[in-house]
FIMAR-937033 format. One record per residue (C-alpha): residue number from 1; x, y, z. Coordinates in nm, 2 decimals, padded with zeros to 4 digits. Example, Ala and Ser with C-alpha at 12.3 -4.5 7.8 and 13.67 -1.06 7.14 Angstrom:
2
R:1:01.23:-00.45:00.78
R:2:01.37:-00.11:00.71
***
This chain:
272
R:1:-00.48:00.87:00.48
R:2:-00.81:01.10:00.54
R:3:-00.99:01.22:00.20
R:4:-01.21:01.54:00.16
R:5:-01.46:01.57:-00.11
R:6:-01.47:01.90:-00.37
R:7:-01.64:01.93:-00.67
R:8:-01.70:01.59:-00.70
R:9:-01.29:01.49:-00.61
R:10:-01.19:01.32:-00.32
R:11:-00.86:01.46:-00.23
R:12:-00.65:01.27:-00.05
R:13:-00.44:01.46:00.22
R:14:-00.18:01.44:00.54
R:15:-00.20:01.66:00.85
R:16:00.09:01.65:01.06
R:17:00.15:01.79:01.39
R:18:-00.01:02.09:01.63
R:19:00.02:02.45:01.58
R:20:00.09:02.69:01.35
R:21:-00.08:02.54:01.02
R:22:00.19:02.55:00.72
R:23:00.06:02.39:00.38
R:24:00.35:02.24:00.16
R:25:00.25:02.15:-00.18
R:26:00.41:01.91:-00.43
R:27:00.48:02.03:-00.79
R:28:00.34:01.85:-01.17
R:29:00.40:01.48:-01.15
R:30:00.41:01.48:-00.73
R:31:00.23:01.38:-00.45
R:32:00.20:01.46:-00.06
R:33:00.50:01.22:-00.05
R:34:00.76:01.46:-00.16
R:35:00.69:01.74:00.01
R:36:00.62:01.55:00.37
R:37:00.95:01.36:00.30
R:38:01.14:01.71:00.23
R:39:00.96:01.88:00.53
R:40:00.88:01.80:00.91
R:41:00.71:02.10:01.06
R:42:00.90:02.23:01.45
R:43:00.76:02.20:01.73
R:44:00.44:02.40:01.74
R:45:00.42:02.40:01.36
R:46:00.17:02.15:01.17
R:47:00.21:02.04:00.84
R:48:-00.09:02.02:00.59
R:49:-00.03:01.86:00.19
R:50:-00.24:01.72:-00.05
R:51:-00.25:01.52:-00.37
R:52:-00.37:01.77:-00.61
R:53:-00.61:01.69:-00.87
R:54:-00.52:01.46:-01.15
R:55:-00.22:01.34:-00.92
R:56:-00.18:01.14:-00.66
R:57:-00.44:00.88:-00.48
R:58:-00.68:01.19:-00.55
R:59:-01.00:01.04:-00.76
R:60:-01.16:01.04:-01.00
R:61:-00.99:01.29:-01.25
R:62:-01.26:01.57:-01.31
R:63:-01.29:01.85:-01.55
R:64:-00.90:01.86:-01.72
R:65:-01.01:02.25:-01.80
R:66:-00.97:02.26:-01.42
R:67:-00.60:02.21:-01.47
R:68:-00.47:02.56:-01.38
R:69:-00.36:02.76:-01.09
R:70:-00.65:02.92:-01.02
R:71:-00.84:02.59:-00.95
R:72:-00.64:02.37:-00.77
R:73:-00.58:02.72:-00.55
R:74:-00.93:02.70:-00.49
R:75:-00.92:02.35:-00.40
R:76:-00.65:02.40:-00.16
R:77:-00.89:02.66:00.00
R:78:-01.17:02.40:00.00
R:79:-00.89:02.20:00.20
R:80:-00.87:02.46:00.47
R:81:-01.24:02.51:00.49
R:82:-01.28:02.13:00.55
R:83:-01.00:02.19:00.82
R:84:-01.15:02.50:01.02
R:85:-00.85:02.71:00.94
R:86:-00.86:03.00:00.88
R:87:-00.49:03.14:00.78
R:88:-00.21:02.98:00.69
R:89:00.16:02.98:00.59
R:90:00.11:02.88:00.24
R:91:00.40:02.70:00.03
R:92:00.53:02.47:-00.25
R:93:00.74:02.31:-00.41
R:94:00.77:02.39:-00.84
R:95:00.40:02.39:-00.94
R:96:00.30:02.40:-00.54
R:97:00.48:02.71:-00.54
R:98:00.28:02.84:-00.80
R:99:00.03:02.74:-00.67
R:100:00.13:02.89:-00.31
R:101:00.20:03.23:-00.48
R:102:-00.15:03.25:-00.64
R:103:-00.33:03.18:-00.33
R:104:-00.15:03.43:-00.13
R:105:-00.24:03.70:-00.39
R:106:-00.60:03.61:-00.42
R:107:-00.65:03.51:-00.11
R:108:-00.47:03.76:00.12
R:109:-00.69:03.74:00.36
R:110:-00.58:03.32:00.45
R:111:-00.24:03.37:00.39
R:112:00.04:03.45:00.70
R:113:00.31:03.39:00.54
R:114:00.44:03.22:00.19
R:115:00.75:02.99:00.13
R:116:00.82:02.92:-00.29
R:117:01.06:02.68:-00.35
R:118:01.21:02.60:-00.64
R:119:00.93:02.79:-00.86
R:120:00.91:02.73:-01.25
R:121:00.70:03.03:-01.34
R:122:00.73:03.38:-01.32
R:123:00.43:03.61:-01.49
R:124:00.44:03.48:-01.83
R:125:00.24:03.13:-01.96
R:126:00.44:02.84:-02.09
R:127:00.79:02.98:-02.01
R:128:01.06:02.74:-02.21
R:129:01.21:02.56:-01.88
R:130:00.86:02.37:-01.88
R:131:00.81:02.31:-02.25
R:132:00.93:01.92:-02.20
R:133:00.63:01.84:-02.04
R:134:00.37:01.86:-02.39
R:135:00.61:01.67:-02.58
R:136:00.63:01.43:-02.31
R:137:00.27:01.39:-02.28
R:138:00.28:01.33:-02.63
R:139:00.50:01.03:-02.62
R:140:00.28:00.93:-02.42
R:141:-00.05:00.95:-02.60
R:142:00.10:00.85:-02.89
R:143:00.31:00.54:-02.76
R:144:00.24:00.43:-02.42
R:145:00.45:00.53:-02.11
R:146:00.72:00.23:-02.15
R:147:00.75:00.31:-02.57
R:148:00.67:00.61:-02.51
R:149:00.95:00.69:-02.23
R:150:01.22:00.46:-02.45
R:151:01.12:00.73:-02.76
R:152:01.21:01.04:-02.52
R:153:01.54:00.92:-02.45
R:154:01.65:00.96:-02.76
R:155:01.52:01.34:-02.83
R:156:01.71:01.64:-02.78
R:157:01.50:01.75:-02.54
R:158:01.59:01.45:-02.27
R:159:01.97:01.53:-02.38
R:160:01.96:01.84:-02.27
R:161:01.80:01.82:-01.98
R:162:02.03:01.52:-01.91
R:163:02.35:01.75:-01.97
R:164:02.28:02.02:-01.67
R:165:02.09:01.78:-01.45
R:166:02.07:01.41:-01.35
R:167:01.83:01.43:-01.10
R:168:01.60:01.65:-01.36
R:169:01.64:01.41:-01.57
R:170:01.59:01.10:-01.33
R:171:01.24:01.31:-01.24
R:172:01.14:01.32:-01.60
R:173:01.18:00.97:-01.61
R:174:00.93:00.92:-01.30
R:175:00.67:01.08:-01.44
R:176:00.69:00.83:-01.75
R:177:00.68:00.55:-01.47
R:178:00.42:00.64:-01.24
R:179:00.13:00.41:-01.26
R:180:-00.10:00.66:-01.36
R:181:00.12:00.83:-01.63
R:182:-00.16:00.76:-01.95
R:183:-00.44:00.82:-01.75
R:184:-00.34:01.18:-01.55
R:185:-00.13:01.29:-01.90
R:186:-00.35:01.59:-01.96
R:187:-00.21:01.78:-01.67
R:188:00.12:01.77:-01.84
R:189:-00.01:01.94:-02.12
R:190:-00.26:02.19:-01.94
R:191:-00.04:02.29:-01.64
R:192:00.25:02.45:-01.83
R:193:00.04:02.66:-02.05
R:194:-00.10:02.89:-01.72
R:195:00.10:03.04:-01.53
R:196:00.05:03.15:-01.13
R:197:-00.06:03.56:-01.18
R:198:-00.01:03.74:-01.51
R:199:00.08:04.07:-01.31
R:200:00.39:04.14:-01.14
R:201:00.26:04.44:-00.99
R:202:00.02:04.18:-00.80
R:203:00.35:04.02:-00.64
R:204:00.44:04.36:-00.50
R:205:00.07:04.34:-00.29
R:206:00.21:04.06:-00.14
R:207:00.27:04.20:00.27
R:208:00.35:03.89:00.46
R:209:00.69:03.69:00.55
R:210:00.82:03.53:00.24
R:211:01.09:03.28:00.21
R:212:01.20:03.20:-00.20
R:213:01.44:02.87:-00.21
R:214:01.62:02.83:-00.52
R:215:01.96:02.63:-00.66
R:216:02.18:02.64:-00.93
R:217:02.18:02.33:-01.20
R:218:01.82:02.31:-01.28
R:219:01.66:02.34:-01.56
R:220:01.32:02.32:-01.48
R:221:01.33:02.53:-01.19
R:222:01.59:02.81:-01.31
R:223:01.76:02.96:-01.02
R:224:01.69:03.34:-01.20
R:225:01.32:03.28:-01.14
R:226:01.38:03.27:-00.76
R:227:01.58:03.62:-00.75
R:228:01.32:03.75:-00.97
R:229:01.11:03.66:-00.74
R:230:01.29:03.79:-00.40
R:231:01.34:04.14:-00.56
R:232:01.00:04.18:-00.64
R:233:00.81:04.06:-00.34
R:234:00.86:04.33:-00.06
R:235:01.08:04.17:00.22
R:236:01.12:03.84:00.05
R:237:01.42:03.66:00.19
R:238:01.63:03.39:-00.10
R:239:01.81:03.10:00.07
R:240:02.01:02.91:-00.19
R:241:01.95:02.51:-00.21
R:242:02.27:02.26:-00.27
R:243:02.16:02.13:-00.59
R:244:02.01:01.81:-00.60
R:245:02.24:01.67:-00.86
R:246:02.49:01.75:-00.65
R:247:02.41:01.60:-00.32
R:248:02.03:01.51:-00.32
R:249:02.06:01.43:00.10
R:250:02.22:01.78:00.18
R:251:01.92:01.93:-00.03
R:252:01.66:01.78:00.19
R:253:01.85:01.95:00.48
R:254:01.85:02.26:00.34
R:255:01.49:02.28:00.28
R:256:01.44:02.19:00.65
R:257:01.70:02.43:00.77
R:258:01.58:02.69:00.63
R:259:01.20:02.65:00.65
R:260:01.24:02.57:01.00
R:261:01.47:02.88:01.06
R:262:01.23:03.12:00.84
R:263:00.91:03.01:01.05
R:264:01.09:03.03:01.43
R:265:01.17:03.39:01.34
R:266:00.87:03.50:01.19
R:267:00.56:03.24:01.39
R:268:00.72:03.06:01.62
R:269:00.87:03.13:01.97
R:270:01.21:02.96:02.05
R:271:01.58:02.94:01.93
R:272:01.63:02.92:01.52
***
């Protein structure tokens, strides 16, 4: 998989496809396996992800004060540079839709378009559906992923996640088991604590297409946060998501039908 090279990072990345360029980002704990396994871009549509720092194949760490939405925006710009393109439809998944939604407002000028899916933040830092991440990170420091994942089993926290949401609670899991849980545990910390743009009134700048998918029976990714969302970007279009707890196959096929159905109205010629 081809690498580009940013303030000292190689970032591993996957460009799919000819066409119109449409970036897919995967949220905390991810990599360009999700979204390219949610996503396969239409005919005339190519599909641009990376491993965002501190995740992924991307090496070496770097600066873990870098660990906010304004930097790895910024590295997703360096991306494009390296790429010659020079506007895209920008989107994400959780933390890539953060991610997505910052670029588009400081970076109007690159953006076409903008799909969120499943965001986890809204204006405000640290918002309590992402608070299990520092006290995961902590297990972690403090134990090792394998104690540390047997401790957060048994806290309330886990429970309740567990309660509204197997396959949130299957994720949380993952991120204890991924082979570079100790080593890349500051961005579980750090992430959480920013949040995409502080100012809502900076959402209602936003003038481009914009698709927001959300689904009920998550809590990380709060379903609220995706209407709040669509009424506050002009135009925005919601398209509700089976949950994945619920049927984790039909979810995949909803992301595709809609993303594919949002981009042949608004960039693409031919039937939707």
């Amino acid at each position: 998989m081809p690498t580009f090279c940013r303030d000292g990072l190689n970032f591993r990345y996957r460009d799919i496809g000819q066409g119109l360029p449409v970036v897919f980002q995967h949220g905390l704990g991810g990599d360009v396996s999700i979204p390219c396994g949610l996503f396969s871009p239409p005919e005339g549509g190519r599909l641009i992800s990376c491993d965002s720092r501190y995740h992924g194949e991307t090496r070496p760490l770097g600066d873990p004060a870098k660990l906010n939405f304004d930097d790895i925006a910024d590295d997703l710009l360096a991306l494009l540079d390296h790429l010659g393109i020079d506007r895209v439809v920008v989107g994400g998944i959780s933390m890539g839709a953060g991610l997505a939604l910052n670029f588009a407002i400081r970076h109007p000028e690159r953006t076409s378009g903008l799909i969120l899916s499943r965001p986890a933040w809204l204006e405000e830092p640290f918002p309590e559906n992402v608070r299990m991440f520092p006290i995961m990170a902590e297990f972690i420091r403090r134990l090792g992923w394998r104690d540390g994942l047997s401790a957060f089993k048994q806290s309330p926290t886990y429970a309740g996640v567990l309660r509204e949401s197997s396959d949130s609670a299957t994720a949380l899991v993952g991120m204890f088991e991924n082979p570079r849980a100790e080593e890349t545990v500051e961005k579980l910390d750090r992430i959480p604590q920013c949040c995409p743009s502080p100012d809502r009134d900076a959402w209602r700048s936003i003038a481009v297409p914009t698709l927001i998918l959300a689904n009920q029976q998550d809590p990380i990714h709060p379903y609220a946060m995706g209407q709040t969302l669509a009424e506050t970007i002009p135009g925005a279009e919601l398209r509700e998501l089976t949950p994945k707890c619920v049927d984790i196959v039909q979810h995949g096929a909803d992301v595709q039908r809609h993303m594919t159905d949002f981009l042949l109205r608004h960039f693409l010629s031919g039937p939707a």
